[in-house]
LOSETI-200933 format. One record per residue (C-alpha): residue number from 1; x, y, z. Coordinates in nm, 3 decimals. Layout:
! LOSETI-200933
<r NUM; <X; Y; Z>>,
...
***
This chain:
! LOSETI-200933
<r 1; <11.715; -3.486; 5.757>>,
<r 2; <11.711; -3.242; 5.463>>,
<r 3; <11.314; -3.225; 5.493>>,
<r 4; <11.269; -3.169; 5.855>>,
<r 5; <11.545; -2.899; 5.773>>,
<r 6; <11.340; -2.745; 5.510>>,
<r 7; <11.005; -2.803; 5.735>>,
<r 8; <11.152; -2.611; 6.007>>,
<r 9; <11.308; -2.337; 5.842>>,
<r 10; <10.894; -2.297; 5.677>>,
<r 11; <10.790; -2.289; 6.078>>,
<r 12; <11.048; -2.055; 6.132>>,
<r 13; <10.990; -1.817; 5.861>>,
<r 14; <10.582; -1.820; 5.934>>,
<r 15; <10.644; -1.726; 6.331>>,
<r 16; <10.922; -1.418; 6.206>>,
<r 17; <10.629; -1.264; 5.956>>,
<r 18; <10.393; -1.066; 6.078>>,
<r 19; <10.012; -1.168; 6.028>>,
<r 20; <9.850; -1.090; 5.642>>,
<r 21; <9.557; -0.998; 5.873>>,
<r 22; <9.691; -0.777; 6.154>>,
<r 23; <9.728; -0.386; 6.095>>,
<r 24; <10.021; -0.245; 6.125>>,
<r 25; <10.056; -0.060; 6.471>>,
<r 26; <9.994; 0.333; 6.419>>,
<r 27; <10.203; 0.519; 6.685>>,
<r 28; <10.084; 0.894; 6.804>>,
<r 29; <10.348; 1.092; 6.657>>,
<r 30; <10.235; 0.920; 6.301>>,
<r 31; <9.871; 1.000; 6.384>>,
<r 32; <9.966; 1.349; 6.519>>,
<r 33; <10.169; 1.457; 6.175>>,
<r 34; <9.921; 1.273; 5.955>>,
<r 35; <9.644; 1.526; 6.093>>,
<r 36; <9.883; 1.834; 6.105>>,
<r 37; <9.925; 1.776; 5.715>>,
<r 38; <9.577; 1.690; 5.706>>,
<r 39; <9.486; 2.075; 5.858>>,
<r 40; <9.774; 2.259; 5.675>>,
<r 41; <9.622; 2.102; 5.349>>,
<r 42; <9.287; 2.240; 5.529>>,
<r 43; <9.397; 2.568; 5.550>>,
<r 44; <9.495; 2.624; 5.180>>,
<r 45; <9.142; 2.479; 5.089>>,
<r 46; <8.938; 2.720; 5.301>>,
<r 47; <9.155; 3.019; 5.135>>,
<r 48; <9.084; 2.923; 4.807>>,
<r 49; <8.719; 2.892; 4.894>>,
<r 50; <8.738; 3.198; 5.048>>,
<r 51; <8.828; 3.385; 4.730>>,
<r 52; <8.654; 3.160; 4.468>>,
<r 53; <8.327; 3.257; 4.653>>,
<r 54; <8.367; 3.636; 4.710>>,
<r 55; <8.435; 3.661; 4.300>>,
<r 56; <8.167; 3.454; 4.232>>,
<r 57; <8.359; 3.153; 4.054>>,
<r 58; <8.106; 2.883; 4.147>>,
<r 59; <8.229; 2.618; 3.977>>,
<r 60; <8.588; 2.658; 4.179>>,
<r 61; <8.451; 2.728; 4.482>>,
<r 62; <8.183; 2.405; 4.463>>,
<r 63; <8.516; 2.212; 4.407>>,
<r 64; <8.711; 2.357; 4.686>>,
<r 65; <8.395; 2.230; 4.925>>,
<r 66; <8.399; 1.882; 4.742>>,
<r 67; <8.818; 1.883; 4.885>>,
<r 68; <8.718; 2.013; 5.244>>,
<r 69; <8.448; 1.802; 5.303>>,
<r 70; <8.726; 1.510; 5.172>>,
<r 71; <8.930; 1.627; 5.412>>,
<r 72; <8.724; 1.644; 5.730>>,
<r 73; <8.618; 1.295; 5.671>>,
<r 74; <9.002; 1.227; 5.656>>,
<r 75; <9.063; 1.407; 5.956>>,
<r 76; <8.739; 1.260; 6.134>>,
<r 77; <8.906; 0.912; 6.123>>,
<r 78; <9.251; 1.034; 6.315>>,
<r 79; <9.099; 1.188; 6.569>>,
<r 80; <9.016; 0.996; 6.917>>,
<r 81; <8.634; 1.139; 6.894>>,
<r 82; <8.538; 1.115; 6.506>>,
<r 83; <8.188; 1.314; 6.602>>,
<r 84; <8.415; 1.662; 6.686>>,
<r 85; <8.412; 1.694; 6.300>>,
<r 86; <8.026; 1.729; 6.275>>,
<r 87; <7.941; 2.120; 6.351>>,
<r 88; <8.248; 2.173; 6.080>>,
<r 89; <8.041; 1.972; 5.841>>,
<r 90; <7.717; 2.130; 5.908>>,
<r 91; <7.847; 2.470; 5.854>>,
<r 92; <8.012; 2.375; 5.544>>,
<r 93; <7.687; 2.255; 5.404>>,
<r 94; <7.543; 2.583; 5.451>>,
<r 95; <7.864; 2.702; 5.227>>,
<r 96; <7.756; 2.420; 5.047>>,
<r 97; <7.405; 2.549; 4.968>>,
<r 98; <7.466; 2.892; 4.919>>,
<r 99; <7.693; 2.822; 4.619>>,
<r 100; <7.465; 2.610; 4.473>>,
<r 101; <7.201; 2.958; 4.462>>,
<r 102; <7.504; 3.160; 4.363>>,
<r 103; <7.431; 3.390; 4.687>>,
<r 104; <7.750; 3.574; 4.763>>,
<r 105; <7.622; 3.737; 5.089>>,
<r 106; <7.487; 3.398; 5.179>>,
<r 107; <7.864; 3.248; 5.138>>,
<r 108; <7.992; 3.511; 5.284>>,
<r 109; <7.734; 3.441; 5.627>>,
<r 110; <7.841; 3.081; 5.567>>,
<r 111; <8.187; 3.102; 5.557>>,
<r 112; <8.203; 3.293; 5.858>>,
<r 113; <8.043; 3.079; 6.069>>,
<r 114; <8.266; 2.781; 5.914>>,
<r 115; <8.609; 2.976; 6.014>>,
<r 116; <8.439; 3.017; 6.353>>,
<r 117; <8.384; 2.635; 6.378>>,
<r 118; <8.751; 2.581; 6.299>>,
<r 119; <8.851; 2.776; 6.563>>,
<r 120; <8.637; 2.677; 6.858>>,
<r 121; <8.735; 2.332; 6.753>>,
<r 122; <9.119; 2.439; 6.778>>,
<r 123; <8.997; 2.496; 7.133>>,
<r 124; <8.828; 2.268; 7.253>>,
<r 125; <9.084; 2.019; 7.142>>,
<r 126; <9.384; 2.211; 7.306>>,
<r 127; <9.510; 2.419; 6.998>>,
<r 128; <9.379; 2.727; 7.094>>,
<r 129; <9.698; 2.904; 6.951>>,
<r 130; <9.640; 2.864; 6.601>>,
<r 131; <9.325; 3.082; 6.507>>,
<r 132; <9.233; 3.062; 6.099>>,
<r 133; <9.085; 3.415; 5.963>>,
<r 134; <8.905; 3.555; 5.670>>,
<r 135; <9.227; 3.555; 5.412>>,
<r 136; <9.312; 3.891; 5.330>>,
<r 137; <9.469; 3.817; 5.028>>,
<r 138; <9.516; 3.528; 4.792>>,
<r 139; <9.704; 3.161; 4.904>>,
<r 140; <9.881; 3.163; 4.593>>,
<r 141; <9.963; 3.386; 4.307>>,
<r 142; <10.009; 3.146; 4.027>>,
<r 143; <9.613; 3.091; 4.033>>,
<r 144; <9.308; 3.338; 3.895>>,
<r 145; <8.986; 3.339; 4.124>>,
<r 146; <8.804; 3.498; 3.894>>,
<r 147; <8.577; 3.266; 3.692>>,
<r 148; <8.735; 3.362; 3.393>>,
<r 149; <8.437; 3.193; 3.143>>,
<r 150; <8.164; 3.418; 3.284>>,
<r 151; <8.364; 3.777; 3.259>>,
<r 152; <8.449; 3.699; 2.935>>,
<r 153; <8.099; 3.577; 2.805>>,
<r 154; <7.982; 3.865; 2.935>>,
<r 155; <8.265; 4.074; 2.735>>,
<r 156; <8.175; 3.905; 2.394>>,
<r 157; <7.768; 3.978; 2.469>>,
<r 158; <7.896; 4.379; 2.569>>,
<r 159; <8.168; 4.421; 2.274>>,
<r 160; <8.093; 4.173; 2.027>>,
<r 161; <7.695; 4.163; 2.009>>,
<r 162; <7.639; 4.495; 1.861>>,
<r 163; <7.744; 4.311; 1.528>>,
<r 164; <7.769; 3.920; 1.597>>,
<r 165; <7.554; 3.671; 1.708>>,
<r 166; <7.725; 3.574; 2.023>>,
<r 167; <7.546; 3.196; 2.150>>,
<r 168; <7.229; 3.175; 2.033>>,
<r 169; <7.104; 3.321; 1.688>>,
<r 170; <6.745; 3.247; 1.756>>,
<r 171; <6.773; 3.476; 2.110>>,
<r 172; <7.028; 3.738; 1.978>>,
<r 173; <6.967; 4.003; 1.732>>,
<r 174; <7.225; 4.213; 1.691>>,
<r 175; <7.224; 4.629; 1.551>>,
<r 176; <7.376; 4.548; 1.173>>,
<r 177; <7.161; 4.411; 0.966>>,
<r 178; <7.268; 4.127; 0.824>>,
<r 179; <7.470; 4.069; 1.106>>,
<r 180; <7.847; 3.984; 1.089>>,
<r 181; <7.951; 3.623; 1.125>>,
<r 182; <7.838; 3.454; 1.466>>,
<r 183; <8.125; 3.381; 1.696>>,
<r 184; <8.058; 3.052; 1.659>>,
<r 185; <8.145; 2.983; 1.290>>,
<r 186; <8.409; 3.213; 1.302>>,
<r 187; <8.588; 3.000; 1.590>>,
<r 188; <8.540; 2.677; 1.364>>,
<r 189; <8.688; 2.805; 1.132>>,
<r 190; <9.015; 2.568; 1.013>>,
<r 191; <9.211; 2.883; 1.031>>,
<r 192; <9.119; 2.964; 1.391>>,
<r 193; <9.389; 2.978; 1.640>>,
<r 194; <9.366; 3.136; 1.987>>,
<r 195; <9.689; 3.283; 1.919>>,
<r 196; <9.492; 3.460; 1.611>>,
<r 197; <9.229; 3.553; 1.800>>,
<r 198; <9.468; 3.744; 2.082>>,
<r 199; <9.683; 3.911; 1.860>>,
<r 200; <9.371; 4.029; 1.642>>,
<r 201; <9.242; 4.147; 1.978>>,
<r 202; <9.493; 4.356; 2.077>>,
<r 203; <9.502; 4.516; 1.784>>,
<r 204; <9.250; 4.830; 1.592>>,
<r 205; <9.095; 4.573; 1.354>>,
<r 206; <8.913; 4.849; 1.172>>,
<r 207; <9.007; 4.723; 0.843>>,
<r 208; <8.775; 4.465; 0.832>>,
<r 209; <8.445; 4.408; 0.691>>,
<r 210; <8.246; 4.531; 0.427>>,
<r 211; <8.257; 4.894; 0.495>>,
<r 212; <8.645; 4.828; 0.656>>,
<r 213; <8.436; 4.987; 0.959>>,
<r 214; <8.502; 4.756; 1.233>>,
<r 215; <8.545; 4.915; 1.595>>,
<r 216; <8.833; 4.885; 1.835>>,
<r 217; <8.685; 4.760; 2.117>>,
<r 218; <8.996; 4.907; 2.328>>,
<r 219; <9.030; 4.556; 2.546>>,
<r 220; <9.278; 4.529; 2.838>>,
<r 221; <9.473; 4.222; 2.856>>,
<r 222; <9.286; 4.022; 3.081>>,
<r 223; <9.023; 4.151; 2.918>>,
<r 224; <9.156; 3.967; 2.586>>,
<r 225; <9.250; 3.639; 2.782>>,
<r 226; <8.901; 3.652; 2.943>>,
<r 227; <8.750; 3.638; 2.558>>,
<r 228; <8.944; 3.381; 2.433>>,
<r 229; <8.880; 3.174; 2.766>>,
<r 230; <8.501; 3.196; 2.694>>,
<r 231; <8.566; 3.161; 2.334>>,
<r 232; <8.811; 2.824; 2.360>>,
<r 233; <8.453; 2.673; 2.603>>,
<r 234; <8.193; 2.795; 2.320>>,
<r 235; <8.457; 2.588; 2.107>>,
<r 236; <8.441; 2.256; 2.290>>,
<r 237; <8.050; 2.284; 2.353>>,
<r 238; <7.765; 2.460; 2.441>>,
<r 239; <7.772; 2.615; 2.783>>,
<r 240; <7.582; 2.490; 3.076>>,
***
């Protein structure tokens, strides 16, 4: 008695659980908000792309395509006709190639055309209402667009290279003769600290040197935190 007991509480158990193999059912309204966070997530990527783009910041604006394109494959799979995501993805890899040449008015063409896509897509698919511009100002404020690395390269090369050797000693050849320490063994140095480096920034440094002739080279602050961005990458490796 105690085994058929035990055999057909088993048979019992098996029939109440659903099949290992079956999916679980997906019901519209699940579908319907996993796509509307799908496009709100959309949104915020095509603003930052917007913005990494027109500045120039390749690097962030190459990513921000790599999370779009993510996304429309994402959204490709909730919708009822997965092929209504293709002219989106075509456009994008025009975005897509004009980063990789570093062409701003070919982004700018690019993006365009992908904001248009968006939209005609809103309605054919019965969302005509919501209609995604050209951002007129940033999606956040807690991030910089501005590739950061490249002003401030070009800051050391403008302020620094009349007297160091910025990258390259073989390439650079700077006015004083010899020249003052490159900026690479100077941010080697044990005693180098980026909090050194901004505070020495900000300040006249003229006492310093041989001849105690150093210049001011009158930075703003972002200025400074552009230098020491580009500086802290020169650190951790050459530059590609």
């Amino acid at each position: 008695m105690r085994l058929q007991a035990l055999f057909l509480a088993a048979i019992l158990a098996a029939v109440a659980a659903p099949s290992a193999g079956a999916p679980a059912a997906t019901s519209s309204v699940d579908v319907s908000a996993a796509l509307s966070d799908l496009m709100t997530r959309l949104q915020l990527q095509h603003a930052k792309l917007w913005f990494a783009g027109k500045l120039s910041n390749w690097g962030l604006a190459s990513y921000e395509i790599q999370r779009i394109d993510a996304s429309l494959e994402a959204a490709g799979k909730l919708l009822p006709d997965p092929s209504r995501i293709a002219p989106a993805k075509d456009q994008l890899q025009a975005a897509r190639e004009a980063i990789r040449q570093k062409n701003v008015p070919a982004f700018t063409k690019a993006y365009s055309a992908l904001t248009n896509e968006c939209n005609s897509c809103h309605r054919v698919s019965g969302y005509a209402s919501i209609t995604i511009q050209v951002p007129v100002r940033p999606p956040v404020t807690n991030q910089l667009f501005v590739d950061q690395v490249t002003e401030g390269r070009a800051l050391a090369h403008a302020s620094c290279g009349t007297c160091h050797i910025v990258e390259d000693a073989a390439r650079e050849w700077p006015a004083s003769r010899p020249p003052a320490s490159s900026l690479v063994e100077i941010i080697n140095r044990p005693s180098f600290s980026t909090d050194d480096i901004r505070q020495f920034l900000a300040s006249g440094h003229r006492r310093l040197g041989p001849d105690q002739a150093m210049p001011n080279p009158r930075l703003a602050e972002y200025q400074i935190d552009e230098i020491v961005a580009y500086l802290e990458t020169l650190r951790a490796g050459p530059l590609r």
